[in-house]
N, C-alpha and C positions, 0 to 999 in steps of 0.2 A: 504494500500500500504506500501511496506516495504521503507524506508528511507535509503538514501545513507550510513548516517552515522553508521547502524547497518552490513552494510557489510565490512565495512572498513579495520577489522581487519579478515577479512574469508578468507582461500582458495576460489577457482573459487568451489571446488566440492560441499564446505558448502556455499558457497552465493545461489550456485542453490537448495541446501537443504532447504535454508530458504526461496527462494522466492516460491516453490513447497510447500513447507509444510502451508505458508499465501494460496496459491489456491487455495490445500485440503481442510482444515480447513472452509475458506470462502465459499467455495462450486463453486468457480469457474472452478474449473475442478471436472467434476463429478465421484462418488462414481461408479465403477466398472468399467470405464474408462480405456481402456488399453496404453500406452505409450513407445513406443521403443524409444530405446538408440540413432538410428539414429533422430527421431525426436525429442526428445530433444535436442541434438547437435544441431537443424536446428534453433530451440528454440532460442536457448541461444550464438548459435553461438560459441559451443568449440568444442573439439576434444573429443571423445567418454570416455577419461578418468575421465576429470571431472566429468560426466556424472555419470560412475559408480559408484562416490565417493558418488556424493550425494542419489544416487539410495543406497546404501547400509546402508545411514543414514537412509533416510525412512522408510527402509525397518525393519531395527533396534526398531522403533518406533510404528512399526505396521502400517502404514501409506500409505505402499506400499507393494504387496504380486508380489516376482519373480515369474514367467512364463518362459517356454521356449521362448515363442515369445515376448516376453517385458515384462513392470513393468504394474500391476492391482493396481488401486485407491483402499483405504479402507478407506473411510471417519471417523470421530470420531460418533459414536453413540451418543445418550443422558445418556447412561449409560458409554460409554469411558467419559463422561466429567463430571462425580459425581463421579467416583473413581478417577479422578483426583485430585479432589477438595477433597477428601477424604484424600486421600495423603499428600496435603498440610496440610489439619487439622491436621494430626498425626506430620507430620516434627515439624510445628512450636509450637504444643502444647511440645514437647517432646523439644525442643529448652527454650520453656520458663521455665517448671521444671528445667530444668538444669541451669539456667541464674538465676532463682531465690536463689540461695545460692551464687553469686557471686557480686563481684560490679560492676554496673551497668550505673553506672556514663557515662562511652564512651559510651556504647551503646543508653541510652536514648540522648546524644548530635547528635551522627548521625543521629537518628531516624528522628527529628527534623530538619536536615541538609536534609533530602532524602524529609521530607514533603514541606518544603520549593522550595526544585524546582520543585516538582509536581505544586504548584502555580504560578511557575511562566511557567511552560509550561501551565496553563489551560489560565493563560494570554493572551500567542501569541499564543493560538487555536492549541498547537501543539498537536495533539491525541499522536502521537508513540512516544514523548520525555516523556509524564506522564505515558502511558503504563512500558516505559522502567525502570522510577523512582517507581512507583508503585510497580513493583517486585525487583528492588532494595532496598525497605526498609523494607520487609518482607527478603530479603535474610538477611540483617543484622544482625537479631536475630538467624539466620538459624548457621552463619557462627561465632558470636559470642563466641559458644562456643565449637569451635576447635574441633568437633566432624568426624574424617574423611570420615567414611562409610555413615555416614548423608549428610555430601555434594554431596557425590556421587551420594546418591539418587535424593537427589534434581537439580542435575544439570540432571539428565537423562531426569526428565519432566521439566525444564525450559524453553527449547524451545516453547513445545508447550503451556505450561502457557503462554508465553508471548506472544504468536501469539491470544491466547485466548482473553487475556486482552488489546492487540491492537486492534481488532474488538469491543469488547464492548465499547473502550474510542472514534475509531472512531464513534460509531452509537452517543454515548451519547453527543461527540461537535459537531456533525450536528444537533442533533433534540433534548437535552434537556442537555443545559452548564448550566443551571443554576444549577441541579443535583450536581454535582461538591463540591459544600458549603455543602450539607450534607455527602459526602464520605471527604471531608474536618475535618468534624469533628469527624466519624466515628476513622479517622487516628487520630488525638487530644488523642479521648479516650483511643486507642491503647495504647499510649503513657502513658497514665494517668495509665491505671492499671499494664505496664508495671513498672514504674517510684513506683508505690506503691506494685508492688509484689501480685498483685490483682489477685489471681485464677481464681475463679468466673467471674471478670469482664471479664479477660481477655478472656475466654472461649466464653461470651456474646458476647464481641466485635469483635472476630476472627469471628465469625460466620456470625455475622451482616457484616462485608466482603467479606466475600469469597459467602454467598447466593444471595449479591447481583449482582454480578459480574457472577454469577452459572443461576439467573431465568433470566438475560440479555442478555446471551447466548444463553439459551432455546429459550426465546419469537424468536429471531433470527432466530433460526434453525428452530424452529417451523413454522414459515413465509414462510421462503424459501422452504420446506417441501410442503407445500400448495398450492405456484406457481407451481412446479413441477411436482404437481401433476392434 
């Protein structure tokens, strides 16, 4: 479920973009699923404008294919969600080459500032506060180093990373918090090879994140896959 405080700062067309696009992704509205403008509106309760706002974000995204007669679901495949995660490999490794000939000092303080509240959201159970800190402290390094067509990319797939990585952190504080203490450390090491300019490790450790958060999604999708059928 999307949390109050991540719409706070939206347009009405992007709050409906973000709560459509948790549906999509979650599989609550299903894959081929047609959707007119009026029912949305009936949805959401606006006038047909917002409506199109957010219908053009999706649609942006691949998420939603226009029709004459309304908007068609495209759900993410298992292969839309490994060239995702493929993406992110390339952003942040190409983030860390670049960081690694500079000082690093602020960067490794925040790192550590962004880990530290992911703790303390796994504290008070909150799934969507660590999701939300979780890609905030991969953005860090992203944004580190003042690269501008690189944030651009990165901000194109952020949305749905983040929507990603809120369904995995909710299944994981329902049915296994204790998990938590090993992506705990996972984030440590981060740091560690970060902090040491660690090629190697750091390519390990990237990896060791992003797979687990990657087969957490499948098993999920995989599941729901199965009901459905």
């Amino acid at each position: 479920m999307i949390p109050k405080q991540w719409m706070d700062q939206l347009s009405t067309g992007e709050q409906i973009a973000l709560d459509l696009r948790y549906k999509i992704i979650s599989k609550q509205i299903k894959d081929g699923e047609k959707l007119s403008e009026n029912t949305l509106a009936q949805m959401y309760k606006v006038s047909r404008s917002p409506v199109r706002d957010a219908v053009k974000i999706l649609s942006n995204d691949k998420l939603i294919r226009l029709e004459r007669m309304g908007a068609v679901i495209m759900a993410l495949s298992e292969n839309d969600i490994k060239e995702l995660y493929d993406m992110r490999l390339m952003i942040e490794s190409f983030s860390f080459e670049k960081i690694r000939k500079k000082d690093i000092s602020k960067v490794v303080l925040e790192l550590h500032k962004k880990l530290e509240m992911m703790k303390v959201a796994v504290k008070f159970n909150d799934a969507a506060e660590f999701a939300m800190q979780d890609i905030l402290f991969h953005q860090t390094m992203i944004e580190s180093i003042h690269h501008k067509q690189l944030e651009k990319l990165w901000m194109s797939i952020k949305p749905t990373m983040l929507i990603l990585n809120l369904i995995s952190m909710e299944e994981r504080m329902k049915f296994n918090k204790g998990d938590f203490e090993r992506i705990f450390k996972n984030h440590h090491e981060y740091i560690t090879t970060v902090e040491q300019r660690d090629r190697k490790g750091y390519k390990k450790v990237l990896h060791m994140n992003f797979d687990d958060v990657h087969e957490e999604i499948d098993d999920l999708f995989y599941s729901q896959t199965k009901e459905e059928n």
